[in-house]
N, C-alpha and C positions, 0 to 999 in steps of 0.2 A: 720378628717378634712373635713369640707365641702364642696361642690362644688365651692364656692363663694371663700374659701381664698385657694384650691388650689393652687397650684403653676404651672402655666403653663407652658407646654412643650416647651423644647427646639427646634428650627425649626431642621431637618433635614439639615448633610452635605450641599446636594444637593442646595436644597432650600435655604438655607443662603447663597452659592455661587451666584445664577441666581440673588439673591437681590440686591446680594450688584455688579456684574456685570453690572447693569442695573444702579444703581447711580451714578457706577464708567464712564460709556459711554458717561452719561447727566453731568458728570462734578461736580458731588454732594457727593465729599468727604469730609470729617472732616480736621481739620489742621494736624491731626496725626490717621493714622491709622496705626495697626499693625498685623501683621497676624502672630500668634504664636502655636506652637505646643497644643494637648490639652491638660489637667491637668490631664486626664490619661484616657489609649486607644491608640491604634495604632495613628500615625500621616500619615495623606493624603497630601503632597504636591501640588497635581495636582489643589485641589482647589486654593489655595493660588497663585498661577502660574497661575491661570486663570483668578484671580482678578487682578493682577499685569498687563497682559494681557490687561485685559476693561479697565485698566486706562491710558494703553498707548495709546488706541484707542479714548479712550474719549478727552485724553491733547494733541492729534495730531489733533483732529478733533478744536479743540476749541482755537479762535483766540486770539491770543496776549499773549499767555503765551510756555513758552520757560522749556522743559522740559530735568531736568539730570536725565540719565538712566543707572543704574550700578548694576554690576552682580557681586556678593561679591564670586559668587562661582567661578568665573572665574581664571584660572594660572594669567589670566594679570595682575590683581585686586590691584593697590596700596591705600593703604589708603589716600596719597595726591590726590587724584580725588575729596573721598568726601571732604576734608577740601578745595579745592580750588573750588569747585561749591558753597558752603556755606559759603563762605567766598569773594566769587566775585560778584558783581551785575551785573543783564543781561544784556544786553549787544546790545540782538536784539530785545524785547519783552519787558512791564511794568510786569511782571506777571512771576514767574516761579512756578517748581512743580519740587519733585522729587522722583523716583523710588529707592529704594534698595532692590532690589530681591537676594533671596539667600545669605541672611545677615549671617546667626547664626554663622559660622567657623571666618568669620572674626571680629563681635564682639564680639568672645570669647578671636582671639588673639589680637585684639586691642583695650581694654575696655573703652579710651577714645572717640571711635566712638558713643559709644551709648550717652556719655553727653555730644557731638557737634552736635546730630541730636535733643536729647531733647531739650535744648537751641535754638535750630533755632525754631521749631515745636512751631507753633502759634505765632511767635514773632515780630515785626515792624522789615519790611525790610525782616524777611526770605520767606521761600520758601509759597506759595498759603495753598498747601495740601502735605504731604511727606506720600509716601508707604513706609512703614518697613517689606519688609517675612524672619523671622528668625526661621528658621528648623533645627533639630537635637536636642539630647538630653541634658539638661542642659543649656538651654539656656536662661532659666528664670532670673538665677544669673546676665549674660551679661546685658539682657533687663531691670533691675528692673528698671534702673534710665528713662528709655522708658515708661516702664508701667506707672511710678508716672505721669509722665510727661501729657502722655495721659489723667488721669482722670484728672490733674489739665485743660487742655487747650481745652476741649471740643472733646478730639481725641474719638476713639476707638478700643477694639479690638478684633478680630476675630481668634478664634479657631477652626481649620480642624482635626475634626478628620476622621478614617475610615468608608464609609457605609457598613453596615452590610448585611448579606447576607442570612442570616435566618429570617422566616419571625417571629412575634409574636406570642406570644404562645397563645392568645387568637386567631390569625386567620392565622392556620397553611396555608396557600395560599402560596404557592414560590412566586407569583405575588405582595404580599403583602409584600416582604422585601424592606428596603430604597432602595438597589441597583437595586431592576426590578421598584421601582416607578423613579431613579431616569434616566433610561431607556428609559420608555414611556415618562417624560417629555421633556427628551433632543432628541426621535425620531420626538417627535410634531413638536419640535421648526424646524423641518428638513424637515418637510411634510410627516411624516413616520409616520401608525398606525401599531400597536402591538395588533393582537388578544388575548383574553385570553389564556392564560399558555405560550405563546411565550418569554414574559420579562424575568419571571422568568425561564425557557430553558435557553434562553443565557444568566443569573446570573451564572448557572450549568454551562454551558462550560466553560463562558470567566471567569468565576472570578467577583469576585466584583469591582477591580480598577477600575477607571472609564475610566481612560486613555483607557484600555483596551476595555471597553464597547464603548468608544464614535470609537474606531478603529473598533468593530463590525459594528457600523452603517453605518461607512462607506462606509463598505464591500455591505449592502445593494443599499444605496446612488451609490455606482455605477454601480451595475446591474441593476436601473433601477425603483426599486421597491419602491411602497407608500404602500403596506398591508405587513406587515409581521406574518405569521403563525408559528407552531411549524416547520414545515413539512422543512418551507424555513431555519427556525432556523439551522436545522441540515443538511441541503444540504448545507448549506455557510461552515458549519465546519467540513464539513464531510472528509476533506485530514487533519485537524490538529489531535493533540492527543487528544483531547475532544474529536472529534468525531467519532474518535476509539473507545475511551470509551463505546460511546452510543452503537455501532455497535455492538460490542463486549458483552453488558450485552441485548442486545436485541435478537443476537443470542444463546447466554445460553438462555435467560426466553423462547426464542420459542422452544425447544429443539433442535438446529441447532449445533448440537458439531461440526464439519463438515466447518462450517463457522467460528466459535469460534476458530477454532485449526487453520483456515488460515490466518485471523486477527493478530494471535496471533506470526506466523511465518513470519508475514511481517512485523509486528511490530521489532520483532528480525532481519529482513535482511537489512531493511532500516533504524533502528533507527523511533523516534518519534520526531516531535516538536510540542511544545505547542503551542494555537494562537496567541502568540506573539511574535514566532519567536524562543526562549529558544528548545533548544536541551536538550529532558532529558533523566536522566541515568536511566539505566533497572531498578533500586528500586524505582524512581521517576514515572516512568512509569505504575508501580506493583501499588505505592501508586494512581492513577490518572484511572485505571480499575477499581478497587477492589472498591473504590468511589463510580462508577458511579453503577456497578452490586448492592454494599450495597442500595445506592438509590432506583436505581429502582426495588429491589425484595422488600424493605419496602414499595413503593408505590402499588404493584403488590398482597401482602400479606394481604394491608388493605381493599383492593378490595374484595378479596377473603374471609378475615372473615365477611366483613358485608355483602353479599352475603352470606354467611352458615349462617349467623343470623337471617335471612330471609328480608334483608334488599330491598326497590324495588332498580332494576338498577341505577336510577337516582341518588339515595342516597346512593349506593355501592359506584360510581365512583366520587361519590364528595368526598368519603373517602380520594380517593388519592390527595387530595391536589388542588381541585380546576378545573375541568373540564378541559382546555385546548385546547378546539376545537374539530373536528369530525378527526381528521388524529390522534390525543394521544386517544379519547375514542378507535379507530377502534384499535389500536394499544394493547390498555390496555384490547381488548374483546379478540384478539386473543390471548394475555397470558393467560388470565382466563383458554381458553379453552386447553389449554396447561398442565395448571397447576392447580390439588388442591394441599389441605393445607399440606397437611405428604408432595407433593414434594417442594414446597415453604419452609419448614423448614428443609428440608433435604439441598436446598442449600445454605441456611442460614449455616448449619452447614460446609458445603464446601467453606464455602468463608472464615466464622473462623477456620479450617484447612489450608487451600493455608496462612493465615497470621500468624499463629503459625509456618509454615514452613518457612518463612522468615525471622520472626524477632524475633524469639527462635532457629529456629533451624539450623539459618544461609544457606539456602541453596541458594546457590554463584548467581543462575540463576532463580531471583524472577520469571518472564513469565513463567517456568517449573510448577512453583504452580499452576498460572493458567491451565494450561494444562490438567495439575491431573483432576483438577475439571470440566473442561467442558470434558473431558472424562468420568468421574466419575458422574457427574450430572445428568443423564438419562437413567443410568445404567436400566433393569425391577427391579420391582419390588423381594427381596429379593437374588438379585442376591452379594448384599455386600455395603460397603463401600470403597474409594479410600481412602486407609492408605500408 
């Protein structure tokens, strides 16, 4: 296929949010838009909730039009609401508009809802523009008569799915997946810059939600900060379970068992929560270490053979994924000098030992596995294996 009749790329999550955001604020909706799970792929809400969002800010901002706003998720949620907004003329305004957020449950259980919104959608006398977000799965069946609807009346509609969190496999960069671009965009909109390797750092902690990511920046937003570095990355999350994580697989690659075993016992006397708050259980916890150690010894390991390859410095430590700044290079030099390659695949092999012990061979107190191995990790040389 050639350049010319390619088929061009889908926008990014993100970016199709910020778009259509921005049209929904200026008042520049269609008679029907619908915001629907995607055709396959995890489904993201928060977009869809954040379009809903700009349109309430946009029909609030904009004179003469009278807007019904209804939360189909809601206990209170009777279906006479929508038939009597759509079925009544305003009252206070020439002009109305109407929201249905959190449709999908109720147009499943009330199938007539969808062909009294189609029917109004674009029609003399109904509503200006009508939001539709309907989420969860199956929901297709409910909306068909929505869908048709739309393509006859000039509507549209929009599918959220999840951003992804790995970056492409032509440009292994962390910084380069949807969820660290889609980071840096939403730090900008904030007055926040992200050094490089920083976005994708905190993809690594927080997760790819965004929900999540946009309560990261928060967290900056209020200490003050317009640069953010890796260094500040991991001082924000440095009391959550992430950033145990990090602590934790920095003190194995430096050869700190010492630290590794304290980490590890305070982890077991306080419990862990994740940065959003989640309390997680000791297997939970084992899977969210072990993570972060497998990470950063594959980062730490590719350093390492292109260095024995005789690779210059500059081109060793692009190996790992993208430079990061001067606090990850100082970081990633003091492993090197920590670590050659027999010890780098020696803890490779102790990381897959601690997870054959938990999840073959059942041992009741996952953080024990760890143990083993940051005991066992810096043993001298020919002194054994921790079995």
């Amino acid at each position: 296929m050639s350049a010319a009749t390619r088929k061009p790329r889908a926008p990014d999550p993100g970016s199709l949010c910020r778009t259509w955001c921005e049209r929904a604020q200026r008042g520049e909706l269609p008679p029907l838009l619908l915001i629907l799970p995607p055709a396959s792929g995890e489904e993201e809400t928060w977009f869809g909730e954040r379009v809903c969002s700009a349109a309430r800010q946009g029909a609030r901002a904009a004179a003469g039009l009278e807007l019904g706003d209804l939360d189909g998720g809601s206990p209170d949620f009777a279906p006479g609401r929508l038939d009597e907004f759509l079925g009544a003329a305003s009252l206070f305004a020439p002009a109305r508009a109407l929201i249905f957020a959190r449709a999908g449950k109720a147009l499943k259980r009330w199938p007539r809802l969808a062909d009294a919104l189609a029917k109004a959608a674009g029609s003399e006398g109904g509503p200006q523009w009508i939001v539709v977000q309907a989420e969860g799965a199956g929901i297709a069946t409910a909306a068909k008569a929505l869908t048709a609807r739309a393509g006859e009346a000039g509507g549209e509609t929009l599918r959220f799915r999840a951003l992804y969190s790995d970056p492409p496999p032509w440009r292994p960069d962390p910084d380069a997946s949807e969820a660290a671009e889609f980071v840096r965009a939403e730090a900008a909109a904030r007055g926040l810059r992200f050094d490089a390797g920083a976005s994708g750092l905190l993809v690594q902690v927080a997760g790819a939600r965004p929900a999540d990511l946009i309560q990261a920046l928060g967290h900056f937003e209020m200490l003050g900060q317009t640069r953010v570095d890796e260094e500040a990355v991991q001082t924000v999350v440095a009391h959550s379970a992430e950033g145990s994580s990090f602590a934790f697989a920095d003190a194995v690659l430096f050869g700190d068992a010492g630290e590794a075993l304290r980490l590890l016992r305070r982890m077991e006397r306080s419990g862990l929560r994740a940065w959003d708050g989640r309390r997680l259980m000791p297997r939970d916890a084992f899977g969210m270490l072990s993570s972060a150690l497998s990470r950063e010894l594959t980062r730490t390991l590719a350093v390492r053979t292109a260095l024995d390859a005789g690779a210059e410095p500059e081109q060793a430590f692009a190996a790992a994924g993208g430079g990061g700044g001067m606090p990850a290079r100082k970081k990633l030099e003091r492993r090197i000098g920590r670590c050659d390659r027999a010890r780098l695949e020696a803890l490779q092999e102790g990381l897959l030992e601690a997870e054959r012990r938990v999840k073959r061979a059942g041992w009741r107190e996952p953080l024990h596995a760890l143990e083993v191995l940051a005991l066992g990790a810096f043993k001298p040389a020919g002194a054994g294996s921790a079995r």
